[in-house]
TORFIFI-77437 format. One record per residue (C-alpha): residue in three letters; x, y, z; residue number from 1. Coordinates in steps of 0.1 Angstrom, whole numbers, always signed. Each point is the difference from the previous one (the first is absolute). Layout:
N
R     r       X       Y       Z     k
R   ALA       X       Y       Z   NUM
...
This chain:
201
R     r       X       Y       Z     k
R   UNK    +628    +927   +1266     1
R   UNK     +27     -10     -32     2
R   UNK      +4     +37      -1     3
R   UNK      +9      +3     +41     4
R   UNK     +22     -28      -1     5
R   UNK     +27     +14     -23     6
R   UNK      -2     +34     +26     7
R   UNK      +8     -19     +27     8
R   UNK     +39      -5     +14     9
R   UNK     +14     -33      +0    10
R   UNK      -4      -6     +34    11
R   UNK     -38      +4      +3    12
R   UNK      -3     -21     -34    13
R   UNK     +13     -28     +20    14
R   UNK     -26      +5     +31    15
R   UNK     -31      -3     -29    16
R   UNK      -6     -35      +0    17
R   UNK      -1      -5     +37    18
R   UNK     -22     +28      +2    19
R   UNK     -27     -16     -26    20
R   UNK      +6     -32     +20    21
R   UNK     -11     +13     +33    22
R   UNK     -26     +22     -20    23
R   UNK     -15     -35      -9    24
R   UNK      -8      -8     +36    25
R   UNK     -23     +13     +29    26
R   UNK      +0      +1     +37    27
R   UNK     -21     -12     +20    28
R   UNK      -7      +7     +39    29
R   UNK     -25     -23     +21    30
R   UNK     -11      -7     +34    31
R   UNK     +10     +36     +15    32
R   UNK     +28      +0     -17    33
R   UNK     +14     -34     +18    34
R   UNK      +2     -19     -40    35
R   UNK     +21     +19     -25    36
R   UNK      +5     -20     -37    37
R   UNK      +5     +15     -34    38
R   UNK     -19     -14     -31    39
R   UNK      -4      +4     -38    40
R   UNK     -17     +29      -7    41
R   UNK     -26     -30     -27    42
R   UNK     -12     -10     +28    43
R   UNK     -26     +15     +28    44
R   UNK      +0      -9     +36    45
R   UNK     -30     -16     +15    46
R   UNK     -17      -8     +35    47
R   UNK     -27     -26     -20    48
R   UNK      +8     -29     +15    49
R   UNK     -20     -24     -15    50
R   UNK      +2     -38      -2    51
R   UNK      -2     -23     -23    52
R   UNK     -14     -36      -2    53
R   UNK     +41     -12     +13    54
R   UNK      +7     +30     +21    55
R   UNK     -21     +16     +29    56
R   UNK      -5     +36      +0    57
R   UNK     +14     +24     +26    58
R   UNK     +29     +11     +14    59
R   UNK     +25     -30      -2    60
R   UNK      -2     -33     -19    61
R   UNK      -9     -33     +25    62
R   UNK      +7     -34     -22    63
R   UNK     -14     -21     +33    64
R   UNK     -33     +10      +1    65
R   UNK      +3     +22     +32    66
R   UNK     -14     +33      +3    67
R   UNK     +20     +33      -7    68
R   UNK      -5     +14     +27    69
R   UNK      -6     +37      +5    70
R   UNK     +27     +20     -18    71
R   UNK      -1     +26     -26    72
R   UNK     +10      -4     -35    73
R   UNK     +24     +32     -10    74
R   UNK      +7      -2     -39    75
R   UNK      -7     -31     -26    76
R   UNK     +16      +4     -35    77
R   UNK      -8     -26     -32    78
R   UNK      +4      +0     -32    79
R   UNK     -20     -21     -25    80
R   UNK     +30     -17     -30    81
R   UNK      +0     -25     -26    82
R   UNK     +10     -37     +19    83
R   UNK     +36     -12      -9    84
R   UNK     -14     -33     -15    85
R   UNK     -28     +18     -19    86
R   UNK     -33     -11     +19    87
R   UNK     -26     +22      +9    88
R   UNK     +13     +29     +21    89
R   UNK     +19      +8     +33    90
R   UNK      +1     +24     +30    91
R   UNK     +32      +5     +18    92
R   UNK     -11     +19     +32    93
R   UNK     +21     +13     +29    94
R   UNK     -18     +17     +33    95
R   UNK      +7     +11     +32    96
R   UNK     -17      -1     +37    97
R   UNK      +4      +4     +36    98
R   UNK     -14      -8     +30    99
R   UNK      +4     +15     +36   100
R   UNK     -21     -27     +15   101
R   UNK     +17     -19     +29   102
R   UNK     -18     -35     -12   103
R   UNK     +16      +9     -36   104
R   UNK     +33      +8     +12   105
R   UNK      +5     -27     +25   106
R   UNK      -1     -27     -36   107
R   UNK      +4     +26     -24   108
R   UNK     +30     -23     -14   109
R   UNK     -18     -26      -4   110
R   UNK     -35      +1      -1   111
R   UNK     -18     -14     -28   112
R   UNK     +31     -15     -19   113
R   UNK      -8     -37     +18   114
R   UNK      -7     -18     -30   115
R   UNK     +15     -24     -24   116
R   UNK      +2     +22     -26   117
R   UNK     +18     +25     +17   118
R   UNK     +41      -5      +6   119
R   UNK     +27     +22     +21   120
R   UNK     +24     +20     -18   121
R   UNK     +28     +13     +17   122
R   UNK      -3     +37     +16   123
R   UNK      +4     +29     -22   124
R   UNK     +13     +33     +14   125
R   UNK     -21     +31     -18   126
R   UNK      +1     +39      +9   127
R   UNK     +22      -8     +29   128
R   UNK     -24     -28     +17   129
R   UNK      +0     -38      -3   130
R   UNK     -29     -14     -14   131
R   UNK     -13     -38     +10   132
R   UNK      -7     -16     -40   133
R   UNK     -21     -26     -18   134
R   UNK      -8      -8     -27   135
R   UNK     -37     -13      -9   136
R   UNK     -22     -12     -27   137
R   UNK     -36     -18      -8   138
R   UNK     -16     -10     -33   139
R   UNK     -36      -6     -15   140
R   UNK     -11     -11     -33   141
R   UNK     +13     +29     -20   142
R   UNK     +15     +21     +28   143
R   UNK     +30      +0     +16   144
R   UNK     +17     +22     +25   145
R   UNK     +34      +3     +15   146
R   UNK     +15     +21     +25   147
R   UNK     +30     +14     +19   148
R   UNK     -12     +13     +39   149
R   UNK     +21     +24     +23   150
R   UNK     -10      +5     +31   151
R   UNK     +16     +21     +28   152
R   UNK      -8     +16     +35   153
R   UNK     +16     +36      -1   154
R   UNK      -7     +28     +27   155
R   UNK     -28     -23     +15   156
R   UNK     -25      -8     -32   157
R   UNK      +6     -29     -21   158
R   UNK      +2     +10     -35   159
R   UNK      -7     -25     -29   160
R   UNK     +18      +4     -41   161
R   UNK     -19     -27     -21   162
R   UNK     +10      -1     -32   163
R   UNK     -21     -21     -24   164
R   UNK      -4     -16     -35   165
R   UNK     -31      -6     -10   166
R   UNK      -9     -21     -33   167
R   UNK     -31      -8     -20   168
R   UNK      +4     -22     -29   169
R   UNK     -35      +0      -7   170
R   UNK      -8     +37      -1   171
R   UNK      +3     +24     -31   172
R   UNK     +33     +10     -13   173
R   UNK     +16     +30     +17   174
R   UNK      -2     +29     -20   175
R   UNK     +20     +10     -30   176
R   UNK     +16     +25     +18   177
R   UNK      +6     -20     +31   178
R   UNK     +37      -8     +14   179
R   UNK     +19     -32      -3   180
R   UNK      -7     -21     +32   181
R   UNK     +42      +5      +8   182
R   UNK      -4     +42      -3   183
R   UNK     -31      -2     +24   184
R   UNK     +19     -19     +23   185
R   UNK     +30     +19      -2   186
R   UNK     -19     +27      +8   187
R   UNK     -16     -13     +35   188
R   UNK     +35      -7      +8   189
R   UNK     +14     +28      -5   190
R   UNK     -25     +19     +24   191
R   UNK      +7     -25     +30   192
R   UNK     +39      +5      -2   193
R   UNK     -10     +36      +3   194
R   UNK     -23      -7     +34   195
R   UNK      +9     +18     +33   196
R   UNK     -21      -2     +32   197
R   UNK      +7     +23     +31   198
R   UNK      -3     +38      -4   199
R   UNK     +28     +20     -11   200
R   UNK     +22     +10     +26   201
């Protein structure tokens, strides 16, 4: 590659580090082709969308108790990283879902986010649709989870972004090659700026 670079013209030298930037990151198309998001190439989508003794497992996160509802989960991504304050380990998760049912759509901005750990934020606009937003959170004895929820009906399904931090203080160190808790996270933030819902036109 050192060779390559010195026979290149100036102008294309210039273009190499975008291209090893967007080299870095893959596409990803979901739910007939209505979710489009680009991620780090490190990490591998999932549809395993399994709870955990603070969140519920399925499609979209519910802090209220309430039942999901019937949906389908599209992608989850998470990556395991070494806690900012040292304890244990943490997961910083982000996954998306939709639902086409009419009982889901008729409270799909607010259903399940009636609780007094939960809190409005104010709307967000993202790929060109405003999103309803909350921001949630529950602990245990050595877990504790937090959470920013966008929910928004497009083209007649309700469609649900959770994006979640998820900390043990009493489990295992994260491994030595595990991230820092801020490049996880800036990671799953990264691919929700990148969301878009709605087919290509």
């Amino acid at each position: 590659m050192s060779l390559f670079r010195y026979l290149l013209p100036l102008p294309l030298l210039a273009l190499l580090p975008f291209a090893n930037a967007t080299a870095a990151n893959k596409s990803f198309v979901g739910a007939g082709g209505n979710i489009r998001l680009s991620h780090a190439s490190s990490l591998t989508p999932t549809r395993n969308f399994a709870g955990r003794p603070l969140m519920n497992r399925g499609w979209r996160q519910m802090w209220d108790g309430a039942p999901i509802g019937r949906g389908v989960g599209i992608v989850r991504f998470w990556e395991l990283a070494k806690p900012t304050d040292g304890q244990g380990q943490v997961t910083e998760l982000l996954q998306v879902g939709f639902s086409r049912s009419a009982a889901v759509v008729a409270t799909c901005g607010t259903a399940g986010m009636v609780s007094g750990n939960v809190r409005r934020l104010p709307n967000r606009m993202l790929g060109g649709h405003r999103w309803t937003v909350y921001a949630s959170g529950d602990a245990g004895m050595s877990q504790q989870v937090s959470a920013t929820n966008l929910r928004s009906v497009i083209n007649g399904a309700c469609y649900a972004i959770d994006r979640v931090t998820y900390a043990v203080k009493a489990a295992p160190p994260a491994g030595r090659n595990a991230p820092t808790q801020a490049v996880a996270a800036a990671r799953m933030d990264a691919i929700l700026a990148t969301i878009k819902v709605g087919t290509r036109r």
